[in-house]
C-alpha positions in Angstrom: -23.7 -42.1 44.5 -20.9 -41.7 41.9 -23.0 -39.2 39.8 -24.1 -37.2 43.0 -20.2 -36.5 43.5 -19.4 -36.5 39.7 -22.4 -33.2 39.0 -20.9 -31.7 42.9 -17.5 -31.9 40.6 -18.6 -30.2 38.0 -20.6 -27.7 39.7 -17.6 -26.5 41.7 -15.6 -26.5 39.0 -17.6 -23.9 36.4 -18.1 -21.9 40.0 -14.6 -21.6 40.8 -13.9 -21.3 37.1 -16.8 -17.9 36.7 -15.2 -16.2 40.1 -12.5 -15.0 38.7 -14.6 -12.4 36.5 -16.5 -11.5 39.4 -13.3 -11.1 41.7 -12.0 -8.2 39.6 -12.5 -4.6 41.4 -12.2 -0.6 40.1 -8.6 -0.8 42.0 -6.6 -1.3 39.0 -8.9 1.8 37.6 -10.3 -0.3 34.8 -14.2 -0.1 34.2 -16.6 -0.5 31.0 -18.6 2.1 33.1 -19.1 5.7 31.5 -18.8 8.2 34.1 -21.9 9.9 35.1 -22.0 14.4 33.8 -20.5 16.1 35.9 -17.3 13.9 37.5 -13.9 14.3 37.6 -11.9 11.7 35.8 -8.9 11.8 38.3 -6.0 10.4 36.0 -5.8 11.6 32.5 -7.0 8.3 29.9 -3.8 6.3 29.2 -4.8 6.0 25.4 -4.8 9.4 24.7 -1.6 10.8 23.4 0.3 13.7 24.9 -0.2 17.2 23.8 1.9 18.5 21.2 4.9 20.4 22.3 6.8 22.8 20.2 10.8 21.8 21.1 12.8 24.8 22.0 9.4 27.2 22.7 8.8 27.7 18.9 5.5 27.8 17.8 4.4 24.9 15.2 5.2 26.4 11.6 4.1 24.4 8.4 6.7 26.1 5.4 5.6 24.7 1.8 8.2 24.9 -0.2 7.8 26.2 -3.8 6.7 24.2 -6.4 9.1 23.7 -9.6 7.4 22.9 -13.1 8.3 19.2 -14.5 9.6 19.4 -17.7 7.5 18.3 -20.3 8.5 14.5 -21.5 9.6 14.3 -24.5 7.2 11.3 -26.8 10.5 10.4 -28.8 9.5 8.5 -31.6 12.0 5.9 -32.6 12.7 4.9 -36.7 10.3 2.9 -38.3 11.0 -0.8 -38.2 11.1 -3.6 -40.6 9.2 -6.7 -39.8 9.9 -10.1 -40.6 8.0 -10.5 -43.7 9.8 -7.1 -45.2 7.1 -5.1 -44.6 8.3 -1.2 -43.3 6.0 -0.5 -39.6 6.3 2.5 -37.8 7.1 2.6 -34.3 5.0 4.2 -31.7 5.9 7.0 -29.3 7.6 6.0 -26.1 5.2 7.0 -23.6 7.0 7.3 -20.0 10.9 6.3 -20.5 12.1 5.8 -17.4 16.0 5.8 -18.0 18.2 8.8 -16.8 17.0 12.4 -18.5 14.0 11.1 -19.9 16.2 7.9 -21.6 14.2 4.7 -23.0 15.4 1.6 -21.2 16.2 -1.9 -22.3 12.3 -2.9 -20.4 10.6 0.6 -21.6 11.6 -0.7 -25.1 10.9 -4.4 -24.6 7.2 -3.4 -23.1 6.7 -0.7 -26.5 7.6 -3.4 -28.9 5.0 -6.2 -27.3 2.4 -3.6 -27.3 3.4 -2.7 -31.1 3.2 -6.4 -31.5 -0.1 -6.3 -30.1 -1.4 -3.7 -32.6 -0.2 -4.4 -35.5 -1.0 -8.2 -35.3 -1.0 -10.4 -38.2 0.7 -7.4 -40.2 3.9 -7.7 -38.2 4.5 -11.6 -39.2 5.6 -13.8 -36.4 4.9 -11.7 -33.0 7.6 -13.3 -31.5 10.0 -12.8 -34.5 8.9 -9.1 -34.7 9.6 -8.3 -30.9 13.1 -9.6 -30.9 13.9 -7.6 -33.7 12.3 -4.3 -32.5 13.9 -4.7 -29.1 17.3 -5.4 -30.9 16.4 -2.5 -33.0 
């Protein structure tokens, strides 16, 4: 007898629960429904966004302005330096200073001399000791 009224329960319950999807009507204008050719959609789709509308009654205008030629930059190559071990390097053109006017900065300098570092290798001594010298340069 208890199972009898435990499954009536249950039943009820997942019926009650499932009306609620069948309870919802075209009132509130909502439908997954295409309409059929030929109807009239009688309230224009809320996700559509408004016309454009030109403020004061001008018409929509695009102006481009004229383009002005970059200067060039300039590849600045800075004195050769003097590593470590005595040997005389040179120092490889600045590629994109970033400082005011075309200016190398303290990091443009600091990210040339790791890369020189990098290429000269075991001719520059002591990477670490040939960086802090070209940045101090």
């Amino acid at each position: 007898m208890h199972r009898i009224r435990l499954t009536a329960l249950v039943i009820s319950a997942v019926l009650l629960a499932d009306g609620g999807a069948f309870g919802r009507s075209d009132a509130d204008g909502y439908s997954i429904m295409v309409p059929e050719k030929g109807t009239k959609v009688e309230k224009p789709e809320p996700w559509l966004a408004p016309k454009y509308k030109s403020p004061r009654g001008t018409r929509k205008h695009v102006v481009i302005p004229r383009s002005h030629e970059a200067p060039p930059l300039r590849a600045a190559v800075p004195p050769p330096i003097v590593a470590p071990g005595g040997q005389v390097l040179p120092n490889l053109p600045t590629v994109a200073p970033s400082g005011p006017r075309g200016s190398e900065t303290f990091q443009d300098r600091a990210v040339r001399c790791a890369h020189q570092a990098g290429v000269y290798g075991s001719t520059a001594g002591n990477t670490t000791a040939y960086v802090g010298s070209c940045v101090n340069q």
